[in-house]
C-alpha positions as CSV (number, residue, x, y, z in Angstrom):
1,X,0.0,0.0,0.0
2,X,2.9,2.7,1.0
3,X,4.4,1.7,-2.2
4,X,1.4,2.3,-4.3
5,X,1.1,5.5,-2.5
6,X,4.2,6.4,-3.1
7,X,4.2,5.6,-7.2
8,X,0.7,8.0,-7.1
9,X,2.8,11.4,-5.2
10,X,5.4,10.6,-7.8
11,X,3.1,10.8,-10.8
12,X,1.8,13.7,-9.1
13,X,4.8,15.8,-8.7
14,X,5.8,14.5,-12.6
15,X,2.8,16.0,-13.7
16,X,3.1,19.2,-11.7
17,X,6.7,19.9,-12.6
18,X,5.6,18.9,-16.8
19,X,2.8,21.3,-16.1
20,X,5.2,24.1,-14.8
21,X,7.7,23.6,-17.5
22,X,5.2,23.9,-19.7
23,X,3.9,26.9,-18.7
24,X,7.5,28.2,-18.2
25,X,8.4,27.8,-21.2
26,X,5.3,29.2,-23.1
27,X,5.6,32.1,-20.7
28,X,9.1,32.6,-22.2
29,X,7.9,31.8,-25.6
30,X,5.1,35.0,-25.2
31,X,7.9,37.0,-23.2
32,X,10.3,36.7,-26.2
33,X,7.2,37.7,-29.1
34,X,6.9,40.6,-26.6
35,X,10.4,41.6,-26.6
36,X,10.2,41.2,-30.3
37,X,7.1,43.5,-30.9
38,X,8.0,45.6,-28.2
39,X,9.9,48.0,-29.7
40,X,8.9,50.5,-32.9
41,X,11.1,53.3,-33.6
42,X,10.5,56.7,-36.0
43,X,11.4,56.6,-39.4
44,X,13.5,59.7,-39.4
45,X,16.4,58.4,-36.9
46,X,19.2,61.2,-38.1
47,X,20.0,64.0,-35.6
48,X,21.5,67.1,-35.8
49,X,25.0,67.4,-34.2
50,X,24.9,68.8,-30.6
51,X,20.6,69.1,-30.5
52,X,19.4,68.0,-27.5
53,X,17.4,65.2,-27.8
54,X,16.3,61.9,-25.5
55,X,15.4,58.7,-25.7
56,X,11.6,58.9,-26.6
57,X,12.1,61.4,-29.1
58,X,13.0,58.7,-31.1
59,X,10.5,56.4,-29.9
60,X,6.9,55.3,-32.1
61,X,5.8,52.4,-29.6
62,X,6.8,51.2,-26.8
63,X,5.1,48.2,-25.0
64,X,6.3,48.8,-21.7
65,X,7.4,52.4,-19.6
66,X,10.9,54.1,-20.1
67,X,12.7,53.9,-16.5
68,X,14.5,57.0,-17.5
69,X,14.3,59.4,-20.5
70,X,18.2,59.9,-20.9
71,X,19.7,62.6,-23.1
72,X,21.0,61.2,-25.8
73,X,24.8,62.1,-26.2
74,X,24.8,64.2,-29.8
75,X,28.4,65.0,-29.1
76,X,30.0,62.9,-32.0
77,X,29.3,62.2,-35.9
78,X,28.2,59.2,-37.6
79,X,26.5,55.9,-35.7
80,X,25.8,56.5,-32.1
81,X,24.0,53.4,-30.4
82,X,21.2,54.7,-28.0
83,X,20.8,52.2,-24.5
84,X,18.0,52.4,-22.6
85,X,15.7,50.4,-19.7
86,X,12.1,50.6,-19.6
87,X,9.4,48.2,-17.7
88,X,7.5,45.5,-19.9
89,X,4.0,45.5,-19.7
90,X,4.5,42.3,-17.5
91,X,6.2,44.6,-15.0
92,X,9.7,43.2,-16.0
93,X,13.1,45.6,-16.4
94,X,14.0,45.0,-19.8
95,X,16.9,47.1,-22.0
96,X,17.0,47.4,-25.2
97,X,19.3,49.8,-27.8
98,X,19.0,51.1,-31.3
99,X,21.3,52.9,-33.7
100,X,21.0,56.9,-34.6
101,X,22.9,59.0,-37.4
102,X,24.4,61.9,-36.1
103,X,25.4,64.3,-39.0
104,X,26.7,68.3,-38.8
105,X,25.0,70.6,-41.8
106,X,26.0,73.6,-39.5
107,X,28.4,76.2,-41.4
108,X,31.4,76.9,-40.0
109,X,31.9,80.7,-38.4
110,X,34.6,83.1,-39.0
111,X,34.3,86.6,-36.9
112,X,36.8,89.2,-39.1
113,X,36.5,92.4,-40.2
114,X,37.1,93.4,-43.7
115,X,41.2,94.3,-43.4
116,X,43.5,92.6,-41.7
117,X,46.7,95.0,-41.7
118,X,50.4,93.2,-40.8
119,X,54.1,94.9,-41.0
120,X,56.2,94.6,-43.8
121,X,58.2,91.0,-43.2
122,X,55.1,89.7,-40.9
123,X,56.9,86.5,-40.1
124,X,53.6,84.6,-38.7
125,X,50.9,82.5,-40.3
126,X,48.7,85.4,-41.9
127,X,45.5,82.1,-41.1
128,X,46.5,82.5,-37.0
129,X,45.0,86.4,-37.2
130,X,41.4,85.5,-38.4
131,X,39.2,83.9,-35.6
132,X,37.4,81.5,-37.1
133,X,35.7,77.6,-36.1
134,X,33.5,74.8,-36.1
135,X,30.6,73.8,-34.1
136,X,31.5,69.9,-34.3
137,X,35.2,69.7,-36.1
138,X,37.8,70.3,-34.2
139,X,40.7,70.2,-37.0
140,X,38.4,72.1,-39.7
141,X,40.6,72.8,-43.2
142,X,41.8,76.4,-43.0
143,X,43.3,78.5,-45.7
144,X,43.9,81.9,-47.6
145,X,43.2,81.7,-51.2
146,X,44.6,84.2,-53.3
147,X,48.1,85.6,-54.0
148,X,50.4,88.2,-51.3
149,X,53.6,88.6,-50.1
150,X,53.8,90.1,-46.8
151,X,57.8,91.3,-47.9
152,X,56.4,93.7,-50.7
153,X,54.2,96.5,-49.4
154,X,50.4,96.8,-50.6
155,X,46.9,96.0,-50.9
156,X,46.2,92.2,-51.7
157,X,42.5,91.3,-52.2
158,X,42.1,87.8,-50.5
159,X,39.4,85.0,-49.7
160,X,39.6,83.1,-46.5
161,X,38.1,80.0,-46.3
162,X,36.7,77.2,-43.7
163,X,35.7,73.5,-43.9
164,X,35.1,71.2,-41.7
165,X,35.1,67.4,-42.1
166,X,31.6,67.1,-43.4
167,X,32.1,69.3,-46.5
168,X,30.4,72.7,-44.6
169,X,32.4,75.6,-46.2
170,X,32.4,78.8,-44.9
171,X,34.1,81.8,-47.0
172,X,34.8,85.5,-46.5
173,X,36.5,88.0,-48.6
174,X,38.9,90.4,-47.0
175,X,41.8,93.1,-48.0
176,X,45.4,92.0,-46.2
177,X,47.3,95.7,-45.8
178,X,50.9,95.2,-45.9
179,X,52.6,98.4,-44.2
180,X,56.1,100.1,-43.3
181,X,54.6,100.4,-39.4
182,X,51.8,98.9,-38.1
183,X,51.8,95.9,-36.1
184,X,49.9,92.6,-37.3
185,X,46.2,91.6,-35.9
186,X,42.5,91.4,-36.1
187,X,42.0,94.2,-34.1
188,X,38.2,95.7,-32.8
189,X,38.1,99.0,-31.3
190,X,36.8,99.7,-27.1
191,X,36.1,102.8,-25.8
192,X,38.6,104.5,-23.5
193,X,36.7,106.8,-22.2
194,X,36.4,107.2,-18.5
195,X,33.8,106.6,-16.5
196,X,33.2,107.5,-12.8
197,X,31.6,105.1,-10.6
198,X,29.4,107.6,-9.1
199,X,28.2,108.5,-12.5
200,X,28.0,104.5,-13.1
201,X,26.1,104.5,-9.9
202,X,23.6,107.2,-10.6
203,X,22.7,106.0,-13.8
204,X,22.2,102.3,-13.6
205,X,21.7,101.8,-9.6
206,X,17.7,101.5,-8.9
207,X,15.7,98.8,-6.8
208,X,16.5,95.8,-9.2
209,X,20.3,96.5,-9.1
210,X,23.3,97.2,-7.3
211,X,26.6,98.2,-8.9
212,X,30.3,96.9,-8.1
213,X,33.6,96.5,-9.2
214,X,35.6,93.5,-10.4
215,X,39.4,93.5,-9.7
216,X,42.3,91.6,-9.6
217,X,46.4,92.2,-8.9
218,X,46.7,94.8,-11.9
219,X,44.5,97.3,-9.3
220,X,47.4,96.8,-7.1
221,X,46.4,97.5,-3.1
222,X,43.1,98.5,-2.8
223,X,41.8,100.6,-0.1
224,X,38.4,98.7,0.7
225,X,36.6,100.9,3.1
226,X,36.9,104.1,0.1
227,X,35.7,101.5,-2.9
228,X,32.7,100.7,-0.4
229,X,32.2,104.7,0.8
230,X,32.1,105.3,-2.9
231,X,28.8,103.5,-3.2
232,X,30.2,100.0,-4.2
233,X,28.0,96.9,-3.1
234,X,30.1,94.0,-4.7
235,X,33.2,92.7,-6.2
236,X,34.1,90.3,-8.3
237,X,37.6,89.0,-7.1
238,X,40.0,87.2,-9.8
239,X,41.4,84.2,-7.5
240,X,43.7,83.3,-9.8
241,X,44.4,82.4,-13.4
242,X,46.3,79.3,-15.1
243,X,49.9,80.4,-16.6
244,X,49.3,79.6,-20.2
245,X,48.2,76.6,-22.2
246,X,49.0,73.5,-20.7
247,X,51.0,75.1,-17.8
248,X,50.0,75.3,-14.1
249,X,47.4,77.4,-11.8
250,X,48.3,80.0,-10.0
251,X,46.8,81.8,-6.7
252,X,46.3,85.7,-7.8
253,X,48.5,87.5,-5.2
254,X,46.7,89.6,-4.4
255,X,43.6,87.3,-3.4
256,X,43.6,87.0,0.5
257,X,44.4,90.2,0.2
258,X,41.2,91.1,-1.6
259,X,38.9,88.8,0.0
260,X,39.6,89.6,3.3
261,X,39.4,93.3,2.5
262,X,35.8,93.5,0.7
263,X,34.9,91.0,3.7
264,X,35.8,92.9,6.2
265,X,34.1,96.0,5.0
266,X,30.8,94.5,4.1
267,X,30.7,93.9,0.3
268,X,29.1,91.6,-1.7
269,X,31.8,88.9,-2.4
270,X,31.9,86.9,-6.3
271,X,34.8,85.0,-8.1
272,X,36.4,84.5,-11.3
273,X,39.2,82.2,-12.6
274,X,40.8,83.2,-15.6
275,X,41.3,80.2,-17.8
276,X,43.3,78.6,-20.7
277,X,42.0,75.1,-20.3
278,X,42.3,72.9,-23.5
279,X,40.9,69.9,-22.0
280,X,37.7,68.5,-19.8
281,X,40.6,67.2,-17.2
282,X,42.0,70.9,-16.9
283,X,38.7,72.5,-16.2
284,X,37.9,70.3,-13.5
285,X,40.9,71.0,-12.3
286,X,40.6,74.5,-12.0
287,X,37.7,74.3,-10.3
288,X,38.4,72.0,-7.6
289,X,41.5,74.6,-7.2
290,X,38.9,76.8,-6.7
291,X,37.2,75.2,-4.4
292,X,39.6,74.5,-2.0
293,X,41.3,77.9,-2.0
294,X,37.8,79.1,-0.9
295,X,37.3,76.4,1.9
296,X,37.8,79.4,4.4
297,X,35.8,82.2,3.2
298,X,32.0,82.8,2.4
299,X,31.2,84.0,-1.0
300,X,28.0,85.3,-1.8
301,X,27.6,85.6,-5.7
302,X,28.4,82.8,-8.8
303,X,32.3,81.7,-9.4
304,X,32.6,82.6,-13.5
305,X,34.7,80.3,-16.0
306,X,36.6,83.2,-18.0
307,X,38.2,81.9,-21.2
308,X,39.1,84.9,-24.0
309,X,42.2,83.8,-25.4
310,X,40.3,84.1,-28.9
311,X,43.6,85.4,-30.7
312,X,44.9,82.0,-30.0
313,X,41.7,79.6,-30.7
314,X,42.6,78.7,-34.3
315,X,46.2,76.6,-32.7
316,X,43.7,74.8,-29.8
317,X,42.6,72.1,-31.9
318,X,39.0,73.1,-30.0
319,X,35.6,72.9,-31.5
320,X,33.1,75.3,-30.1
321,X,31.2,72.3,-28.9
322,X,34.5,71.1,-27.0
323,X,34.3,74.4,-25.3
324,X,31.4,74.8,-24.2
325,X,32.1,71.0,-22.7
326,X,35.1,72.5,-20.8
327,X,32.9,75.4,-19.6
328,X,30.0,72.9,-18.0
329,X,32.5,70.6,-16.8
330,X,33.6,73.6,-14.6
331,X,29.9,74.7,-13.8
332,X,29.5,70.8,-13.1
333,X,32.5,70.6,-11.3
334,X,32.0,73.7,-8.7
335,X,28.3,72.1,-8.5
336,X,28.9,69.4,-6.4
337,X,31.2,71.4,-4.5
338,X,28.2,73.2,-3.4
339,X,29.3,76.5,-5.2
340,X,27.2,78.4,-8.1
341,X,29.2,78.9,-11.2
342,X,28.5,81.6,-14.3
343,X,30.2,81.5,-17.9
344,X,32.0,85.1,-18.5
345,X,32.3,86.0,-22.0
346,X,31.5,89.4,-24.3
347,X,28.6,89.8,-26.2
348,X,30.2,88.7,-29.1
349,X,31.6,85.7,-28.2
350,X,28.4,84.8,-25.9
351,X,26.3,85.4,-29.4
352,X,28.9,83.3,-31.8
353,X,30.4,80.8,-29.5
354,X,28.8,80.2,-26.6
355,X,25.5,78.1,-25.9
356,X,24.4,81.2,-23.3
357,X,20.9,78.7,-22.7
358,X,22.9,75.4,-21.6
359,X,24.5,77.7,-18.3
360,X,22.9,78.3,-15.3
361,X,24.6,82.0,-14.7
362,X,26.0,84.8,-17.6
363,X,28.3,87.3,-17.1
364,X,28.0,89.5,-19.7
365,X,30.8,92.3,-20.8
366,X,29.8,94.9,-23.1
367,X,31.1,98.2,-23.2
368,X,28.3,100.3,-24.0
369,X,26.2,102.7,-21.9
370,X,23.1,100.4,-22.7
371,X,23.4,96.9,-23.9
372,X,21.9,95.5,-26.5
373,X,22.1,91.3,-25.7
374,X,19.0,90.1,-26.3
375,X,19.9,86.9,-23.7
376,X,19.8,86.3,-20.3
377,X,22.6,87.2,-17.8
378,X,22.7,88.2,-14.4
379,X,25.2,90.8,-14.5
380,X,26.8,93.2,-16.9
381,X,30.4,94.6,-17.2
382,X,29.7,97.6,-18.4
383,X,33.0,99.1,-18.9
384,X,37.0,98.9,-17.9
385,X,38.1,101.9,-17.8
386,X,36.1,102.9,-14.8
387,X,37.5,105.4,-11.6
388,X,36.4,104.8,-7.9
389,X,37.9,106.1,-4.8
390,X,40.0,103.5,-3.0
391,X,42.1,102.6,-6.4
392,X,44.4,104.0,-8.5
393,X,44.3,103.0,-11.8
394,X,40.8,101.8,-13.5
395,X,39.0,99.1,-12.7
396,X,36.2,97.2,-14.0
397,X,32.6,98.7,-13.2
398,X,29.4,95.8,-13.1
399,X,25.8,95.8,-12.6
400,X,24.2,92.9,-10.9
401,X,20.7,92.6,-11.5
402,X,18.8,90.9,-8.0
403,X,16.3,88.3,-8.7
């Protein structure tokens, strides 16, 4: 009888565990016709370099929810394979990836006048005075067509001309001037006029603004108590710069100095590094220099990235998209050390290079007695050639505008 009983449980269980594998495996069976059907992307699957995009813009059907809607990284050409997760209807974490065409039909830019004027025997690349680059290539092709000789004085009527690596060609006509005296260069003209900060003050102070001062050692010692009796509310305080490309960082010298002064007297406290970062490594960098150099002082407005070496941008091997990556990798950077950051840059540059909309802060210099940038920043340098009691030479006179 026990052995009867015991050939029945064993039947029993035979049959249960047929009956689960088979319902195992046609469970898998509809999981995989799922996974097959799950998926159904947009016909169009070609991106713009650099557009901001994610994961469901590309998206028809899902069966299932995204777990995230990533950006998708637009930051190179050709085939870029998008990952992503999402839930299955059957409450399952799947991931699944799909291939996108990334392709640049942007122009290249070149910022020039209409003359470029160099002395007789200019001994440099004429290509190195002419600003010019590319939103994705950093290598673009690069030449002067046309005939000159920069040993034989005169007027040479030229063509200078941009292409980057997906046949965009940009092109500009311009007169080289070959002289007996004047130095080489690409030159655009600032006012030097002189502006008192008390006329600054009257003019732009009001219940939405305060005006300041930015300074660094070329103001020399700085008598803080005047600078704030002039009517001064803040200052923006150079730290310190980095030596050159590819060299070190460098405390400003007169930094302590200037912290501990504006402190002490009451202003309104901001920073600014002045950078020739190359690389995502050296921004970073740089701002965790920052960072620790402030570990003993309170600051109370946004630490700018200020990068204007634009005379030498052609022989960095940069596109503009590389550096505006250096730029958020210091914003980034300063982030998690708990600090705000802001992009300096003139209006120019902020208009041709600089993707003002992907930074949380702008600094905006402009030389004018009303600006014309159309975009948002959250103060203004409005001049350099400013005069305020407490310093010698000129300085640097800002309006912040107060949320």
């Amino acid at each position: 009888m026990r052995k009867k009983v015991t050939i029945i449980a064993s039947i029993i269980i035979l049959v249960i565990a047929v009956a689960v594998g088979i319902f195992i495996f046609i469970d898998k069976q509809n999981e995989k016709k799922e996974d097959a059907v799950a998926l159904t992307l947009k016909d169009n699957l070609t991106v713009e370099f650099g557009s901001k995009v994610k994961v469901a813009d590309f998206i028809e059907e899902l069966q299932g929810n995204l777990i995230e809607d990533n950006l998708v990284d637009t930051g190179k050409l050709g085939k870029v394979t998008v990952n992503f997760n999402y839930k299955s209807i059957r409450n399952k974490k799947k991931n699944k990836s799909f291939d996108i065409n990334v392709i640049d039909t942007t122009k290249p830019m070149i910022y020039m006048g209409k003359s470029i004027t160099v002395k007789i025997g200019y001994d440099k690349d004429i290509k190195d005075l002419i600003f010019s680059g590319d939103n994705a290539d950093s290598t673009p092709e690069r030449k002067i067509i046309g005939e000159y000789d920069v040993n034989t004085l005169g007027k040479y009527n030229l063509t200078y001309s941009i292409k980057d690596s997906s046949g965009n060609e940009e092109i500009q006509d311009f007169v080289l001037n070959v002289v007996e005296n004047e130095t080489g260069g690409n030159t655009n003209n600032t006012s030097n006029n002189k502006v008192l900060f008390e006329e600054a003050v009257s003019k732009y102070k009001n219940e939405n603004t305060k005006v300041g001062i930015d300074v660094s050692q070329w103001q020399g010692d700085i008598d803080w108590e005047k600078v704030k009796n002039a009517g001064a509310k803040f200052v923006i305080i150079r730290i310190g710069y980095q030596k050159g490309y590819d060299k070190e960082n460098a405390l400003d010298p007169y930094f302590i100095k200037n912290i501990e002064g504006a402190k002490k007297n009451g202003l309104e406290v901001g920073i600014y590094f002045y950078s020739y970062a190359k690389t995502k490594n050296e921004a970073e960098e740089q701002a965790n220099f920052i960072a620790d150099n402030l570990k003993n002082y309170e600051i109370d407005l946004p630490i700018a990235f200020d990068w204007e070496s634009w005379s030498s941008f052609v022989k960095c091997n940069m596109s503009f998209y590389d550096i505006n990556q250096l730029a958020k990798t210091y914003e980034n950077t300063l982030n998690k050390r708990g600090y705000k950051a802001s992009l300096y840059g003139s209006k120019n540059y902020l208009q041709k290079v600089w993707n003002v909309d992907e930074f949380e802060n702008v600094w905006l210099a402009h030389y004018t007695e009303k600006t014309d940038y159309d975009k948002k920043y959250y103060l203004w340098q409005m001049g350099n050639t400013g005069k305020i009691d407490g310093i010698a030479g000129d300085v640097d006179i800002d309006v912040l505008y107060i949320d």
